[in-house]
N, C-alpha and C positions, 0 to 999 in steps of 0.2 A: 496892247500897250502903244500909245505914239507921247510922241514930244508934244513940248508947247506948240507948234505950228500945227499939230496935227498930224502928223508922217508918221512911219516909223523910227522908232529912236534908233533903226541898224540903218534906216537910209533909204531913201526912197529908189527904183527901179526907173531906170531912163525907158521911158514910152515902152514897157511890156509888151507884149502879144499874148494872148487869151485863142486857143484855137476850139470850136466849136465842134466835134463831128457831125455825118448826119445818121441816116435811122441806119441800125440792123448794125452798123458795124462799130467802130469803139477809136479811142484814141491816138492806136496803132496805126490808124488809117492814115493819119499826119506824120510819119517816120519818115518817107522818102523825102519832105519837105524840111525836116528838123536839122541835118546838119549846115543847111544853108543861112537857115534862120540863125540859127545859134552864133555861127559867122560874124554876123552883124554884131555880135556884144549886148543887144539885148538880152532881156528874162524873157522865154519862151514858157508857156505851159498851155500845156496838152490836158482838158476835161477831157475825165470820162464820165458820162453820163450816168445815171440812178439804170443798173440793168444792163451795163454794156462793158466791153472790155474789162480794163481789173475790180468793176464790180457787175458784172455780169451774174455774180451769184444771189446779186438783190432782184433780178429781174421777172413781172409778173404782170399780170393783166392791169394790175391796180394803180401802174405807177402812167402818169399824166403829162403831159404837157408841163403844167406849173411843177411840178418835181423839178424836171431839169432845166427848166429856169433858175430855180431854184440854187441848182447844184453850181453855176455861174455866177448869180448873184452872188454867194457865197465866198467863194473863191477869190472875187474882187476884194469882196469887202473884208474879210479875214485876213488879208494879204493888206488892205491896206491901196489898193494898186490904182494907180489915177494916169490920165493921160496912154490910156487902155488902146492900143487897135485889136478891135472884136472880129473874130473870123467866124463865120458860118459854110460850112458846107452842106448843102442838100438841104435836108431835112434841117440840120441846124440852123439855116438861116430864120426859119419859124422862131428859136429858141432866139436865136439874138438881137433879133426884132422886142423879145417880152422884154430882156434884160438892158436893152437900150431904154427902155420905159423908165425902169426901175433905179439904174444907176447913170442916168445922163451926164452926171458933173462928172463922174471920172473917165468919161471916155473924151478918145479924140479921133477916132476911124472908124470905123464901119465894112469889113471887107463879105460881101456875098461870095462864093464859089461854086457856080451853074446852083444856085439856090435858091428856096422861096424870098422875098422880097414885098419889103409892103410898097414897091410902087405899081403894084399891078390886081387886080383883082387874083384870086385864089382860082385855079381852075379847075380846082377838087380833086378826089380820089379819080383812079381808074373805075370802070363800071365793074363788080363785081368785088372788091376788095373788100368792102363792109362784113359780105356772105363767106368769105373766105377764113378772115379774123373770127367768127363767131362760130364756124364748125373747129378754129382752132384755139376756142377756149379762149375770146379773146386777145390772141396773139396773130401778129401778121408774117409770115414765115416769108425770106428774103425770096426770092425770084424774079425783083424785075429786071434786071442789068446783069449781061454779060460780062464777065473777067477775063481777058484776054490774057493769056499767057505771055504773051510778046509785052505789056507791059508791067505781070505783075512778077516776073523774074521764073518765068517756064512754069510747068505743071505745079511743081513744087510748091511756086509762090503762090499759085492758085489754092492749093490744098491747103495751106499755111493761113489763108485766109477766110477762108471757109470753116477752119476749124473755131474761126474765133469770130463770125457771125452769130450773130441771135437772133430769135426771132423782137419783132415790135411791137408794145404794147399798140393795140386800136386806139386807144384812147387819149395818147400819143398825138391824132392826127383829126380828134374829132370834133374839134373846140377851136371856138375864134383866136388869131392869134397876130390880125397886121393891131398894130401902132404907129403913129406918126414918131418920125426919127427926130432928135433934136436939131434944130438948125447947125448951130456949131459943128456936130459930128460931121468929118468929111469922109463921102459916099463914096463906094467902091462895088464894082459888078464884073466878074468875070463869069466869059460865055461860053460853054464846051460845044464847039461847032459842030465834032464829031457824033454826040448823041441827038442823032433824029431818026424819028420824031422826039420832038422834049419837051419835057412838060416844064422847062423854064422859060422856052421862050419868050412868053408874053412878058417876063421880066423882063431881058435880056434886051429884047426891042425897044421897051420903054425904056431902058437905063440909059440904053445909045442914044436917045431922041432929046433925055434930060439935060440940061444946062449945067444941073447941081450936082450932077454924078458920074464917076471916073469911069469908062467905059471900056475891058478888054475881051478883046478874043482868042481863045484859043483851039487852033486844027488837033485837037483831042476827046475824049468821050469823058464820058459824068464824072468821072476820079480823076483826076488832072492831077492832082497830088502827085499822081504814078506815076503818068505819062508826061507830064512838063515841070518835075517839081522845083527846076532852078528859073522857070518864069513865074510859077505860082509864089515863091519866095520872095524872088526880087518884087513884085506888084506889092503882096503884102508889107514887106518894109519901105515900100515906098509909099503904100495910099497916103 
């Protein structure tokens, strides 16, 4: 339902937040970050992806790439939501690269967090991960990144989170996926200095070297959420 302008006839959301996770883990992963956002007075949401977190019980070999485009796409456009800042972490920057394709008019940010990026070529999988996903039935079972207890709230929080890992569909990772970003959208990159070797860097370098795009650093590893989530806030309410 919208009004004659087009909106919502309850009212449109002043510049929303859309947070993107990345592979293996789920919506949750964005919790350390959520009371700070919420702060702001923004509409904050949190996807969970087709197979992850609170729908972890759809998860299977079968589900793609364009699924969890998909599941974004939707959520915009259902809602209604425009003048969007899109967060990708990890793996989700792949997804909000598709979805910037797809819904350019309603957006107006762009944030990467230590994530894939179409301003760099794709450096590909690890060697061996193809062979691994296919003795596991098509799934790719978590193992590459350590969780450090010191940031994820002791053992506990370690275990806490491990419970709620899945494994990732391959197929997930096996399909082209940059897009040119719309000009208007304003570009955002943050870089976990802590995780090296990274398979972001070649983003991360190029984002710095860009003209067009907002460039941070952070002395943290791949989940920055955890370990910095009142810098990772404040950058995203401000791209």
């Amino acid at each position: 339902m919208t009004d004659a302008t087009g909106g919502s006839p309850w009212g449109d959301d002043d510049r929303p937040v859309v947070l993107v996770h990345g592979a293996w883990v789920g919506e949750w992963s964005w919790l350390p970050v959520m009371p700070a956002l919420r702060r702001s007075g923004r509409t904050i949401h949190a996807v969970s992806l087709t197979g992850h977190g609170a729908r972890r019980h759809l998860a299977g070999p079968h589900i793609g790439l364009a699924d969890h485009v998909a599941d974004v796409v939707n959520l915009i456009e259902v809602l209604d939501l425009s003048r969007v800042t899109l967060v990708g972490h990890s793996y989700g920057g792949k997804v909000i690269t598709q979805v910037a394709a797809q819904v350019a008019d309603r957006l107006s940010a762009v944030v990467y967090v230590d994530g894939h990026a179409p301003i760099a070529e794709d450096p590909g999988q690890p060697a061996g991960r193809a062979a691994t996903a296919q003795e596991n039935g098509g799934m790719l079972p978590f193992g590459m990144y350590e969780l450090d207890p010191a940031i994820f709230g002791g053992q506990a929080g370690v275990r806490w989170c491990l419970d709620r890992i899945v494994d990732q569909p391959w197929a997930t990772f096996s399909v082209p996926w940059q897009a040119p970003l719309p000009d208007h959208v304003t570009k955002t990159f943050i870089y976990a200095l802590d995780n090296n070797p990274s398979r972001f860097d070649v983003y991360g370098r190029t984002a710095a070297a860009a003209d067009d795009w907002g460039y941070h650093e952070l002395d943290g590893p791949h989940f920055l959420m955890h370990s910095h989530p009142a810098e990772v806030a404040d950058i995203i309410l401000n791209a």
